[in-house]
C-alpha positions, 0 to 999 in steps of 0.5 A: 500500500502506496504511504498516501493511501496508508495515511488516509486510510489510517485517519479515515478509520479513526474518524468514523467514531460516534462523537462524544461530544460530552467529555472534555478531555479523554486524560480523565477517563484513561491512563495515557501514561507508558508502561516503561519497566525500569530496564526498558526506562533506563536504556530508552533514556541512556539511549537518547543520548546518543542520538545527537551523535548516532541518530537514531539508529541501532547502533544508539539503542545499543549504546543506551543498552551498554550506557545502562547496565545491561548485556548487549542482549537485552535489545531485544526488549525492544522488538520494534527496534529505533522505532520505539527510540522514536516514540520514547522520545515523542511519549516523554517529551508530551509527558513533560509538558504537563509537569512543567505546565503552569498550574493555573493558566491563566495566570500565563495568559488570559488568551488561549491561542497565546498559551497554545503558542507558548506549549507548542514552542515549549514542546518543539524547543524540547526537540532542540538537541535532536532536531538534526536527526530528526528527519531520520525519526519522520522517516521512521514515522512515515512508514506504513507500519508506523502510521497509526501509532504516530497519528495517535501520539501526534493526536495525543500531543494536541490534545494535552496543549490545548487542555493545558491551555485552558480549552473547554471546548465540548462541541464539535470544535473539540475535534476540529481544533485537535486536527488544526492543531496536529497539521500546525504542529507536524508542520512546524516540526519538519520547518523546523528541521531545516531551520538554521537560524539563531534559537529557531527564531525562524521557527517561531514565526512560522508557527506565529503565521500558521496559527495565525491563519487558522483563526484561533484553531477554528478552521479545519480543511474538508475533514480529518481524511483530506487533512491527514491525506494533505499533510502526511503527502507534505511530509513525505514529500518534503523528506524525499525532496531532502535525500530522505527514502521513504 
């Protein structure tokens, strides 16, 4: 299967959900946390700390496993290779978000879209020491195999901001804000990657400009399955055009 049928594919299924228009936010009702053993918690974190330097590749996985302790073997508690490098970073990183969050934000700001702007930054400045290889990481993300996995956490990622930021939306907009947001941030992500100038201040505008075209997140283009379908093939494309094979 072509990765633009993937994509749609994927989202479609997602979406043909009854509505719960009632809930706020789905945090309350399930556990959203990893269920990391402490061996697999102190490899995966040894690991990443290779990834400036090996990206992210088997040879930083096994390094996080020597770094931590453990016989070469144990390597094979990650049966999804790099991949589950990439989405220990993209779990702990989410995770961060809420324990470094103000406690009271409106105290941060009396406006929601400027705390969404500050977390979405907060969330792509963590990014920083790996936002070399993380084209390496996309690419990772972009295969079939991958796809709902990486649309669940990336759904998962928006949905935290825009609760953290005070939003207390429970019509329709709850899912139309969670989509805008999603396609503003993966896109500011791969803008990002390419971004050569002082603390990504380019970066910063870019997101300035997209959030602002959406118009506080109200906007949302033709459904969930034509956003995926326009944002997944951005990506992808914008990785080939780059050298990256997907």
């Amino acid at each position: 299967m072509s990765s633009h049928r993937a994509l749609t594919k994927v989202v479609y299924a997602t979406t043909r959900q009854s509505p719960r228009l009632n809930r706020s936010y789905h945090s309350y009702e399930h556990d959203l946390s990893p269920s990391y053993t402490p061996a697999e918690d102190a490899i995966l974190t040894a690991a990443i700390k290779h990834v400036p330097t090996h990206g992210f590749t088997a040879t930083a996985l096994s390094s996080g496993v020597r770094d931590a302790g453990y016989p070469d073997v144990s390597a094979n508690l990650f049966p999804d290779g790099v991949s589950s490098l990439v989405r220990y970073h993209l779990v702990t990183e989410r995770l961060a978000l809420k324990k470094n969050a103000p406690t009271d934000p409106l105290k941060e700001s009396s406006n929601v879209l400027d705390r969404v702007r500050n977390l979405t930054l907060q969330r792509l400045h963590a990014s920083k020491p790996i936002i070399h290889r993380w084209q390496e990481a996309l690419a990772i993300l972009a295969m079939p195999k991958h796809l709902a996995e990486s649309f669940r956490e990336l759904t998962l990622l928006s949905d935290e901001i825009l609760f953290l930021a005070g939003d207390k939306s429970v019509d329709t907009s709850w899912y139309t804000k969670r989509a805008g947001l999603s396609g503003i941030y993966a896109s500011t992500e791969l803008f990002m990657t390419q971004d050569k100038s002082p603390n990504f201040q380019e970066t910063e505008e870019f997101l300035n400009r997209r959030l602002g075209a959406a118009q506080g997140l109200q906007t949302f283009i033709g459904g969930a399955a034509q956003w995926a379908s326009v944002q997944g093939m951005g990506m992808i494309s914008a990785l080939r055009s780059k050298g990256v094979r997907i």
